[in-house]
Every structure is written in C-alpha cells, then in structure tokens.
N, C-alpha and C positions, 0 to 999 in steps of 0.2 A: 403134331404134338401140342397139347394145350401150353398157355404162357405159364408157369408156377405161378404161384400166389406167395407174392415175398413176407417172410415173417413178420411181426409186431416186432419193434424196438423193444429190448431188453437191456431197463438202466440200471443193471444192478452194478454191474462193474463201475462204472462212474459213482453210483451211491457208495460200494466200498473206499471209494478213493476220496469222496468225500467226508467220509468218517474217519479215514487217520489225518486228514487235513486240520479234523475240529480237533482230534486229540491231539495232536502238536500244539494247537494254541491253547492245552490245558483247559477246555472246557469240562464241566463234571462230565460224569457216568450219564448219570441222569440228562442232562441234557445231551448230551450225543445220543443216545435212545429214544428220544424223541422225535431228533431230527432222522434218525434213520428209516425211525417207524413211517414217517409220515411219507418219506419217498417210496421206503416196501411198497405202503399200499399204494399209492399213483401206479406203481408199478404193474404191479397186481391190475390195476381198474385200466392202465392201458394194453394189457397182453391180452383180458377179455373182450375189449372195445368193441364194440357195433354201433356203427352212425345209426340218429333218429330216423327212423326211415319218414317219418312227419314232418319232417324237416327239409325243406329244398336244399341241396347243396353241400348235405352236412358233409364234412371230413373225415374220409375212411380212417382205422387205426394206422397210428405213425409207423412205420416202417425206417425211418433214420433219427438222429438227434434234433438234426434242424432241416429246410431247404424244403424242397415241393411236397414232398412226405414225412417233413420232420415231426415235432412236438407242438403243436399248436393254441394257442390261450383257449379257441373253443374247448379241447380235449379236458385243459385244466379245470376249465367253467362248469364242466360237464363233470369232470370228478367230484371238485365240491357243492355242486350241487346235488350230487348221490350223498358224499356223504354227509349232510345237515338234514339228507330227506331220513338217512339210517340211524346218525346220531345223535346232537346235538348242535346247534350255532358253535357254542363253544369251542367243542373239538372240530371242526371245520375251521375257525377262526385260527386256532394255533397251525391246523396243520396247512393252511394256505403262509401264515410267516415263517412256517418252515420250509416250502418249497420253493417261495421268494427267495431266501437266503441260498438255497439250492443253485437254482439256476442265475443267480447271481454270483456263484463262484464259477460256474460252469463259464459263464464270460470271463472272469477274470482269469480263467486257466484258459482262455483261447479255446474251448470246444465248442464254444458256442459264439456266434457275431452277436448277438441280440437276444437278452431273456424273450419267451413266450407270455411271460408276466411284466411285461414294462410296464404296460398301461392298466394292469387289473388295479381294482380294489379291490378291499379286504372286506369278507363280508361286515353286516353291522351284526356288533354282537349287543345283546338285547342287556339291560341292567339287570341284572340279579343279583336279589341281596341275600347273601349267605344267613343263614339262620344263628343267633348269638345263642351259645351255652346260657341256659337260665342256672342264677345261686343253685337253687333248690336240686338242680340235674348234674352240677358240680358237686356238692358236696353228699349227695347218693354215691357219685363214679367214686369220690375218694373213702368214703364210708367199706367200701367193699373190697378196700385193698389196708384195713387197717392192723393185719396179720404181722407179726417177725417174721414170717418166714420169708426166705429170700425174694421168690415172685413177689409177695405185697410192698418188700422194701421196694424194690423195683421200680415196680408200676408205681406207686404212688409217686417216686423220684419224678419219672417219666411224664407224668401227666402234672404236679405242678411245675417241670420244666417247660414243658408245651406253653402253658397260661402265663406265665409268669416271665419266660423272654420273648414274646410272639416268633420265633423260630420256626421255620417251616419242617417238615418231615426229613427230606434229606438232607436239611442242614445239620439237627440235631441229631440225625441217626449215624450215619458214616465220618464217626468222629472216633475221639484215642482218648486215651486217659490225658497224652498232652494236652489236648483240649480246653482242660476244667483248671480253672482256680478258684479252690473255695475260699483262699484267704480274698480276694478281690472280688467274689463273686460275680464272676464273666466266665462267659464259656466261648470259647472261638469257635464259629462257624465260617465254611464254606457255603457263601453265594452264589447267585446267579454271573455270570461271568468270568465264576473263578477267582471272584475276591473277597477276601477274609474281614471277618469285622469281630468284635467282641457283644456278644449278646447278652448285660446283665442282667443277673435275677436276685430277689431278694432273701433276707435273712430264715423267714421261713423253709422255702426252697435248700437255702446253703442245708440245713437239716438235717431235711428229706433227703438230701445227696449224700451226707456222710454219713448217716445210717445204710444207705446205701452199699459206700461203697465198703463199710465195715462188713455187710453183710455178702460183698462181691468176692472179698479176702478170703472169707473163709467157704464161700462156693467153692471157687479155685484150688483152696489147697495152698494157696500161698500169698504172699504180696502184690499189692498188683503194680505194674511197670508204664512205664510212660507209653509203650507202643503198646499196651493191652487195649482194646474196644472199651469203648463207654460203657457200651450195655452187652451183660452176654445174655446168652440162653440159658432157659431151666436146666434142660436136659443134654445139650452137648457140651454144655459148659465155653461156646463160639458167640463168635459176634450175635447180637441179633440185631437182624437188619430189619428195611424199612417194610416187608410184608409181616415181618416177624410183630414190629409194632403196634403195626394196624388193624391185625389180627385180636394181638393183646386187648386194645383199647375195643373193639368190639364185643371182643366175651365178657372183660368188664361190664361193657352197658347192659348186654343182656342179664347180666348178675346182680345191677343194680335195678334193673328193671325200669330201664329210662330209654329215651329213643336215640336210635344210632348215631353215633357223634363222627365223623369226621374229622382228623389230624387237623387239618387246615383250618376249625371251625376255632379253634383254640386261638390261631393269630389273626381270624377276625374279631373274637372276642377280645382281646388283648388290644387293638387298637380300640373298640368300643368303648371299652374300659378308660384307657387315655384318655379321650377324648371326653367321656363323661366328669374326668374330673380334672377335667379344662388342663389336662396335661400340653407342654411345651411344643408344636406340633416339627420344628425344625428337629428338637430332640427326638423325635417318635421315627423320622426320616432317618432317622442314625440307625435307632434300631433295627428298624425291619428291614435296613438293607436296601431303602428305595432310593433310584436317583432323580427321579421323577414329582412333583407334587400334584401329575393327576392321581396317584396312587393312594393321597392322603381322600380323595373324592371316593373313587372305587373302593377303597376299605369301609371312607367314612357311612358308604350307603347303609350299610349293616345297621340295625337299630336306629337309623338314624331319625323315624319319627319318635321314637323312647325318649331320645336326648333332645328333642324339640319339645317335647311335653313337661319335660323335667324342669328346661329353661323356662319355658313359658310357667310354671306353675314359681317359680322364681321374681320374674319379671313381669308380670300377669297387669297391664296397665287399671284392668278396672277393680284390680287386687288393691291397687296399689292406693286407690281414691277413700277408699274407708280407712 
C-alpha cells in the first residue's frame, strides 16, 4: 500500500478563534476584517503550496501548525512575496502586520512555542504621496450637490464633513445621531484601537449638517433619535454605510466631471491644509487620531513640495536682498 500523502494544514479554525479574541478586546468591524482577511488568504496560499522546484531544499506544504512540518518563515516569505508580485507593497505590508499579530497570539495562547515570524521583516514600503484635492476639483464635487433635494442635502453634508474634520471612512461612517453636536461642532468618532476622540468641524459644515439633518426628518417621516444612523439611504431610507458612501462620492465625480477622488484623499488634504497654514502640529495629532509623530511625516509628504514653494516664495533670501 502506498504511504498517504498527509493533508496541507488548515488554519481556519485557529483564525476563527482568533477573531472572537479581537472582538472581546472591542477592536472595530473593520479592523477584525482585515485581520481575518489577511489569514484567509495565507490560508488559501498554503492549501495550494508547491515548493520551488529551483530551489534546493525548499519546504514542502505544512502539514501541522508547528514542528518538522509545521508553518515555516520560508512559506510566509514565499506568501508575501506572491502577493506584492499580485498587489501592491502596500497591501503586503499590512497584511504581513497582520500575520505578525496572528501568530503572535498563537504563542500567547500556547499553540505555538515560537512565531514563524520572530525574525522577519516587514517589507519596505516605498513613499507614496497621496494626491491632494485641487480648490478648483472641490468646489466642482460641491457645485453638483447644490439641490434641496435630500440626496444633495446629504452629500454635500458628507463631503464638507470629510474635509473639514480629516476623519477617515469608517470613522465617520458607522456612527448615530448621538454622535453629532452641532452646538459644539464635534462629531465623536471611533478610531483605530477602539478609541473615541472628538473630531471638530467648522461653522460652515455646522450648516451643511442641519440642512441636513432637517432634510433626514422629513425623509423618515419623522424625528430623528439619538440611535438613528448619521447618514441614511435614498431609497431604503437605512443606514448608509461605508460602500454606500464611496459609491456616492464617485458618481459625484463623474457628475462633476473631475477625476476619481478617494474618501481617504479628503484627510490627506485636510492635513495639507494644516500644515499650509502653519497650523499647531501637536493639535493636528489630536485630530486625526495619531499617536505617533512619524505620522505628521507620512501625511506631511502629501503636497509637500507645494508648501516648500510657498515657504520659499515667502522667505526667498535673494527675494529678500532688493
């Protein structure tokens, strides 16, 4: 009788157990989706595994968690290196700090004696500067949402709340009516972590919100209540949520006939912004939620030869000699 061929390791059961683990410690939606997604496909890439046959030595697919055929750093090497060949640095980047975090519980819960990523790095992820909203591509997107009708109340609320607290997607999307105070003009978000801050916006904005939400009253049919959704739908008159959004903000562009804007491109411009007019940069760290100040670097790249040209046409030493 031939020896069987013992199955690939299948970490799905550990990855579920991993996932009620983050939701006990109240991490968002969104971040557990992330972190699950990123195991899925490890998962995925090691059921299909075939060693390089170009390779002396390589190590056939894992058959156990750990031990002579366990999970090994080549397998993981070899995952992210597929996929930055398939996707991008970027999404390889996250999803290697999320398998670090993985099997870094996996030892803490005792399945494991030793991550297979002790000694990795993380790849390098290249500098890319997000593209800033030009004036001229702002005020086309809000030109095209200038209607009473409930949709343009809306959207336009939506998109000067976007600019105007740099707020991420999921922050501002999965939020309640408790959320908003227009007397204070702060809106509470949910961050990374799982912790709440107050995101203000200005008097403009306050506005845009209670045209808003005068126009949400009478969608609904009635008052609206502290657990009703921020933002509903046209048409089910329900939450709408974050595809819901970024759906919105696309048809807009095409309406305005401007080029595709990205949610996120909104609290890059929004620190650009800041920064150009030599905003407080300890106070800009409140808002957006960082606890970090390489983060004021990584936003600051954004435009930042614009605000070098600007200083310098300021400061200009042989400006300065006439």
């Amino acid at each position: 009788m031939p020896t069987p061929i013992p199955k690939p390791y299948d970490i799905s059961a550990l990855n579920a157990s991993w996932v009620r683990s983050l939701r006990a410690r109240n991490l968002s939606a969104n971040t557990c989706r992330i972190y699950a997604r990123a195991v899925g496909d490890l998962r995925t890439f090691l059921l299909e595994y075939t060693p390089d046959a170009d390779v002396p030595d390589s190590r056939p697919a894992p058959t156990a968690l750990e031990g002579a055929g366990g999970i090994h750093r080549e397998h993981i090497e070899a995952y992210i290196s597929d996929l930055t060949d398939r996707t991008s640095p970027g999404n390889s980047h996250q999803h290697f700090r999320s398998l670090k975090t993985f099997f870094n519980w996996c030892v803490d819960e005792e399945e494991m004696d030793r991550s297979p990523m002790r000694t990795m790095k993380a790849p390098q992820l290249p500098e890319v500067e997000v593209p800033i909203i030009p004036d001229d591509a702002l005020k086309k997107l809000l030109s095209v949402c200038k209607g009473k009708a409930f949709d343009d109340r809306r959207d336009t609320a939506i998109i000067m709340m976007f600019l105007d607290s740099g707020a991420r997607l999921s922050e501002l999307t999965v939020r309640t009516q408790a959320a908003l105070d227009l007397d204070l003009m702060v809106v509470h978000v949910l961050g990374k972590g799982g912790k709440e801050r107050p995101a203000p916006f200005g008097r403009a904005t306050a506005v845009a919100m209670d045209r808003y939400l005068r126009a949400a009253s009478k969608h609904i049919g009635r008052g609206l209540e502290p657990k009703d959704p921020l933002w509903f739908s046209s048409k089910r008159k329900e939450a709408l949520g974050i595809w819901g959004v970024g759906t919105m903000i696309e048809r807009r562009c095409k309406e305005a006939e401007i080029a595709h804007i990205h949610p996120h491109q909104f609290r890059h411009t929004f620190a650009h912004l800041w920064k150009v007019h030599r905003g407080d940069e300890d106070a800009l760290m409140r808002i957006m939620g960082w606890r970090s100040r390489q983060m004021l670097s990584r936003y600051g790249a954004s435009a930042g030869e614009e605000r070098a040209r600007a200083q310098h046409r300021e400061l200009s030493p042989g400006d300065r000699l006439k």
